[in-house]
N, C-alpha and C positions, 0 to 999 in steps of 0.2 A: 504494500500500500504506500501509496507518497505523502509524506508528511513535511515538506516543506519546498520551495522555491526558493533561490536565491540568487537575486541581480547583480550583476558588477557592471559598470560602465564604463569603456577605454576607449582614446579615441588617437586617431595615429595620423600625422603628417603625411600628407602623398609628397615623396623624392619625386615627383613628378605634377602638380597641382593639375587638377581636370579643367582647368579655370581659374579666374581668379575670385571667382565665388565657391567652388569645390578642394580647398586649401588641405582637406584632412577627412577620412572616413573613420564612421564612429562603429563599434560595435559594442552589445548588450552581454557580455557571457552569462547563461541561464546555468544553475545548476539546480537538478531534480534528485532530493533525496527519499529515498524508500527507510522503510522501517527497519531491513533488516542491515543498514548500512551503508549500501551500495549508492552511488553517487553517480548519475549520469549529466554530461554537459554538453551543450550547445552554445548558441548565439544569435542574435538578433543582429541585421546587419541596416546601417543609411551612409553614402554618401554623403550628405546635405543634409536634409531636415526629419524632424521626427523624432530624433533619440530620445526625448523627454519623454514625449506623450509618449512613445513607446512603451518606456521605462513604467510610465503611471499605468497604464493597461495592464504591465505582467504585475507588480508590486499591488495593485487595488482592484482590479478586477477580476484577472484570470488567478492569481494565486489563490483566493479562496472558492474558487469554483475547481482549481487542481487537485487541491491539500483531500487527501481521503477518495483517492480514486484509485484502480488498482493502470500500473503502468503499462495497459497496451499500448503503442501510438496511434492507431489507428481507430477506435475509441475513445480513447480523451481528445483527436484530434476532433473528429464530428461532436461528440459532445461539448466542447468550448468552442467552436464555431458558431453552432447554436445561441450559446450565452452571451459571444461578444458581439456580432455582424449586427445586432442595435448599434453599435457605434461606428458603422460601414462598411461595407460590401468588399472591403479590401484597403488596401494601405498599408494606418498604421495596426488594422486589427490583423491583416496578416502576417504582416511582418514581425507582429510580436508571438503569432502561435507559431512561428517558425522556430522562435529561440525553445519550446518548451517539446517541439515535436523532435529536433534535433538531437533533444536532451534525452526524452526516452526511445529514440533507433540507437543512441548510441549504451543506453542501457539492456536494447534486445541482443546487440551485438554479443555481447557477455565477451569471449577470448577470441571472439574472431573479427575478420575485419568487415567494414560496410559493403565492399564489393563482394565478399563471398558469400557474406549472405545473404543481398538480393539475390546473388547466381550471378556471377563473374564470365563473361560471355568474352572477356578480349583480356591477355595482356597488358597491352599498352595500348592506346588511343593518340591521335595525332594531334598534334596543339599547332592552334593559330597564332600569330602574331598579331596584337590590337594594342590601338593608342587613343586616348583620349586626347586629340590635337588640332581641334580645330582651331585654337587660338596659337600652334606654333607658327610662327613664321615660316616661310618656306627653307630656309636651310633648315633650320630644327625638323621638319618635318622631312627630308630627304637624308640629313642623316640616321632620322630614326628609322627609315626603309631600310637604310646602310648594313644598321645595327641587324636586323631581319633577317636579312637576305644571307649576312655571315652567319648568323645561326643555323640556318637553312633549314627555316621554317616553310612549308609547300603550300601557306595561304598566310595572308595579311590583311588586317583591316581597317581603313582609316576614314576620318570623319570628314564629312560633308554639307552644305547647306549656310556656306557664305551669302551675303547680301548681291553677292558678284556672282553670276552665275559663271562667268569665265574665271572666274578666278579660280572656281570649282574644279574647272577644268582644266584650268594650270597644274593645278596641286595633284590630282589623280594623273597627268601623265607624266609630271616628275616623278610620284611614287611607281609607277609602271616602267618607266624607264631605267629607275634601280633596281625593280625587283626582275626585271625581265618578264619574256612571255608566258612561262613555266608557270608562274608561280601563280596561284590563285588569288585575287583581288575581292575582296568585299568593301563593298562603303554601307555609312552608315551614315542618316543624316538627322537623327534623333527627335522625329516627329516635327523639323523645324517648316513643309510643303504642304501645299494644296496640292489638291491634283492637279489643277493646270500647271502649277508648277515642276510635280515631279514627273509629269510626261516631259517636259521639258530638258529637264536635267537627264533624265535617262536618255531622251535622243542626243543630247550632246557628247553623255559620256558612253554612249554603245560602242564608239572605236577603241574603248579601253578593255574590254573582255571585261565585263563584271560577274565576277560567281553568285553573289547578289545584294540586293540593296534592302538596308534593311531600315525599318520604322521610318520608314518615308513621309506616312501621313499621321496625324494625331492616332494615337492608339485607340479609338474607342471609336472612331469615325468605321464601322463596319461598312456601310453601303459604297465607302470612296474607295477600299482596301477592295474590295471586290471590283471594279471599273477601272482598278489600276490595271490591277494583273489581269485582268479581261485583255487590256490593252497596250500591254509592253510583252516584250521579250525577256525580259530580265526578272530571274526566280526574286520572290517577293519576302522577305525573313519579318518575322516578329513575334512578341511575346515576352521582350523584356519588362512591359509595365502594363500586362495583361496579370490578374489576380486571382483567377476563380478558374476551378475546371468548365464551370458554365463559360467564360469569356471563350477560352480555347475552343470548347465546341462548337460555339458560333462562330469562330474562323472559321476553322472546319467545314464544318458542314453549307459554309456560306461559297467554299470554293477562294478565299481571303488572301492563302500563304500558299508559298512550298515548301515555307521552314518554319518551324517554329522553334523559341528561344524563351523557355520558363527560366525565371530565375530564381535559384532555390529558396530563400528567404521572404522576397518579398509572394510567392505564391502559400506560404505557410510551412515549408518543411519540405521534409521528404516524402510523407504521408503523400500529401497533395501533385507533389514531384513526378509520383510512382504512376497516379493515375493520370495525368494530362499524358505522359510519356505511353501509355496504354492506349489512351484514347487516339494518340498521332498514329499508333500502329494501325490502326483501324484504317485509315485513311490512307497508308503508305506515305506519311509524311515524317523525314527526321528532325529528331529535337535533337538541337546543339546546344550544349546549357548554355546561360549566360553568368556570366562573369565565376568570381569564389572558387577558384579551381582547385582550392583545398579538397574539399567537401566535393563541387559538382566533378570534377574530374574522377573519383569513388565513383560516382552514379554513372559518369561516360561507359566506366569498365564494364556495369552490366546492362545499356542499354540495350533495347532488342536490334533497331539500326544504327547501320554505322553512324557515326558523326566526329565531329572535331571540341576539341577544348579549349575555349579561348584564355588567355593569358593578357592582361593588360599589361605594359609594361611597369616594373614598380610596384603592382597594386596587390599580388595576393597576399595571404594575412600574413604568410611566414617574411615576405619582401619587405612588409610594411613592419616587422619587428614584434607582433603582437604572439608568436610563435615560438615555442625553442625547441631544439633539436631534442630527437628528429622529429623531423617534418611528416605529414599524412601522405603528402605527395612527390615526388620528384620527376624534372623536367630535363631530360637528356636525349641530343639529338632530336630535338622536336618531336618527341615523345614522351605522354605522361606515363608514369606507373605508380603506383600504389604500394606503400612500405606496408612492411611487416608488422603489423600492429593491431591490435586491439580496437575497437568500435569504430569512433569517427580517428582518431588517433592524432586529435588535436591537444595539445598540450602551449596550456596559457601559460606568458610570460608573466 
């Protein structure tokens, strides 16, 4: 039975700032303890904003709807869903059951690790190169293809959706012309287009090979996501700030995506993780997690379809210092794998 919750708050400088408004990511560590001892831990993740109300949601709301439950996750996951989605359909109520659903997968884990015990379907999985860059300058931004291309990463991904639409396209054939033809190219232009818009930008940038563009239009604009990809060539990614398995299935089923991109935390956990990842199988469509490659790079090893791992430069938790050895994950030769460890086999600084 769990008999308490406990919140910690850290929050880490990005070596690399997303902007000059995204200076540091914060995270929540949850720790869920059982009666008989055992202690399982997670985290709650923001970029930017929320860590507070986060914080007030697991400490005043969800702890005493936890405390005296026995620790399935899948279970206390729907049952406090239930209790908090009065305070919205997603955000900051997802993002905080992610820190407590985290906490008990890594309590089901017992001596083994996250990937084996969903069922471990791959070795290693292939990791992308991504930047948060759309405010470097253009050298910054071609040295950091630089930096990529000597890794010999076999996809990269950088940001899009300047005031200039040419300038757009400066920047995407400089990065193509570092990384060469080979290598797979994604942009992202993080909901900043209309549609007229991103018809636009995609006819300009077609001479670039795009593998695909992702969250082009507002995230919630379903009718425009369906009339894009009606009407472009170029595979359509999203699902970074989609929250619900209801959201995903109405891609889905709308014909919306050809990728979709949950991101572990802010969809609620792993619980929530397992089944949007279920649901794309239905469709023949791959999920590429988004971001936290500690954790989603685990879940890459047993998804059912292939997919890639993205890697922001600087930003996973072990990069950002919040981590200590060893690490859950490790990245060699542009391949993730997953150490020998026990549940999530995060271990806080």
């Amino acid at each position: 039975m769990i008999i308490d919750l406990r919140v910690t708050a850290r929050s880490a400088a990005l070596p690399r700032p997303w902007g000059p408004d995204v200076p540091a990511n914060h995270v929540l560590v949850c720790e869920v303890l059982l009666e008989d001892g055992r202690t399982g831990t997670g985290f709650s993740w923001t970029p930017q904003i929320g860590a507070h109300a986060v914080r007030a949601l697991l400490e005043h709301d969800l702890r005493e709807a936890l405390v005296g439950l026995e620790p399935h996750p899948e279970v206390v996951w729907d049952r406090l869903w239930r209790h908090v989605r009065e305070a919205g359909g997603g955000g900051i109520t997802t993002i905080a059951l992610a820190g407590i659903d985290l906490a008990l997968w890594d309590l089901r884990c017992g001596g083994r690790g996250l990937a084996d015990v969903l069922g471990r379907r791959r070795e290693s999985v292939p990791v992308y190169g991504s930047g948060v860059n759309l405010h470097y300058p253009l050298a910054d931004l071609v040295a950091q293809a630089e930096r990529w291309k000597a890794a010999g990463y076999p996809a990269v991904k950088m940001k899009v959706g300047k005031d200039d639409l040419h300038e757009d396209v400066e920047r995407v054939a400089a990065v193509r012309e570092v990384i060469g033809p080979q290598t797979l190219l994604m942009v992202d232009a993080n909901q900043r287009w209309d549609l007229h818009r991103a018809r636009r930008a995609v006819a300009a940038l077609a001479p670039y090979g795009l593998h695909w563009l992702e969250e082009p239009l507002p995230a919630d604009d379903l009718a425009a996501h369906v009339e894009l990809r009606r009407s472009v060539d170029v595979p359509i990614a999203v699902g970074e700030n989609v929250y619900t398995v209801y959201g995903f299935r109405d891609l889905l089923t709308a014909g919306a995506c050809d990728v979709v991109q949950p991101n572990l935390v802010r969809v609620g956990g792993i619980t929530p993780f397992l089944r949007i990842a279920e649901l794309a199988r239905a469709f023949d469509v791959p999920v590429h997690p988004h971001l936290l490659p500690d954790v989603s790079g685990q879940l890459a090893l047993a998804l059912p379809l292939p997919c890639m791992v993205e890697d922001v430069e600087d930003a996973s938790l072990a990069a950002l210092g919040l981590l200590a050895e060893p690490y859950p994950v490790a990245i060699e030769e542009a391949r993730l794998r997953a150490g020998p460890h026990a549940g999530l086999g995060l271990n806080w600084r």
